[in-house]
C-alpha positions as CSV (number, residue, x, y, z in Angstrom):
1,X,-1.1,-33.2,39.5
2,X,0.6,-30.0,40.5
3,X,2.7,-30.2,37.2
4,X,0.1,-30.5,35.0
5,X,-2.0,-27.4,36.7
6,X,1.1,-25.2,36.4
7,X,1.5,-26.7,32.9
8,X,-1.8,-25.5,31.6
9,X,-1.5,-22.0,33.0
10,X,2.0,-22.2,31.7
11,X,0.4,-22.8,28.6
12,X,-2.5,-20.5,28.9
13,X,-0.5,-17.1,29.4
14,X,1.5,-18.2,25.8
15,X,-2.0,-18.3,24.0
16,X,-2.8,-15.2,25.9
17,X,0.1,-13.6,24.8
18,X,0.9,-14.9,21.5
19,X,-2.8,-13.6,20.6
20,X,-1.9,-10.3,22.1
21,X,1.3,-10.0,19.7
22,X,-0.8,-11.0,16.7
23,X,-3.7,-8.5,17.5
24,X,-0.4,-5.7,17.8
25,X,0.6,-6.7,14.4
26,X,-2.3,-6.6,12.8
27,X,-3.1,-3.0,14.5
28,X,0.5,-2.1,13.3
29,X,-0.3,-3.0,9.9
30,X,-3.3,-1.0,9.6
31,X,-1.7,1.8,10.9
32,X,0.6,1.8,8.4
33,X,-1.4,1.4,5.1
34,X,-2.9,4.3,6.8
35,X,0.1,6.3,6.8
36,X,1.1,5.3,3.6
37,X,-2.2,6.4,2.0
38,X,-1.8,9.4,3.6
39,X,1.4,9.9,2.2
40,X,0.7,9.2,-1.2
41,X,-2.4,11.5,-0.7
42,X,0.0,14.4,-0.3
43,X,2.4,13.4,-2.7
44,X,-0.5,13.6,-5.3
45,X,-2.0,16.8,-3.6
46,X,1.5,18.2,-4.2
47,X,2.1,17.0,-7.8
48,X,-1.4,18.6,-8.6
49,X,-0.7,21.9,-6.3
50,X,2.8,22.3,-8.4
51,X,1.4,22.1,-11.9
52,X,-1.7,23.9,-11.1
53,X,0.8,27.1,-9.8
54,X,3.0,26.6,-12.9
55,X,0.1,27.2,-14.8
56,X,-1.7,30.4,-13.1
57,X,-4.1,28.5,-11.9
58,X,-3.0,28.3,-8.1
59,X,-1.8,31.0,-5.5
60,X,1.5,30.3,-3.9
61,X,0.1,29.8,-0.3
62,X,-1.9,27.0,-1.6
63,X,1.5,25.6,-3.1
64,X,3.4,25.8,0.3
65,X,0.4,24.5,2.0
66,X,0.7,21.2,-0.3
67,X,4.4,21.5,0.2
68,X,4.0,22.0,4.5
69,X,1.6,18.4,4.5
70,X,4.0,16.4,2.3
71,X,6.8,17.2,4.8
């Protein structure tokens, strides 16, 4: 009887934390589509910052700002 008690809660604390590990990855992975958006955000900030300067159209502190966030 014992056995089957320690058994359970055994059995219990693996659900609890198996579920715990899944609910991490699943935070992890939105956490990193999050960075990666963010990324590409500035590398297309940066692509636009770069030609807009080439062309006039930019001042340069507005370039190295760009520059500072894709870093």
């Amino acid at each position: 009887m014992r056995l089957t008690t320690t058994l359970r809660e055994q059995e219990h604390q693996v659900l609890h934390d198996l579920a715990a590990a899944v609910a991490e990855v699943d935070r992890a992975y939105v956490v990193s589509q999050t960075t990666f958006n963010r990324l590409e955000a500035a590398r297309n900030q940066m692509e636009a910052s770069t030609a807009a300067f080439e062309a006039d159209k930019v001042p340069l502190d507005l370039l190295l700002h760009s520059q500072r966030r894709l870093a």
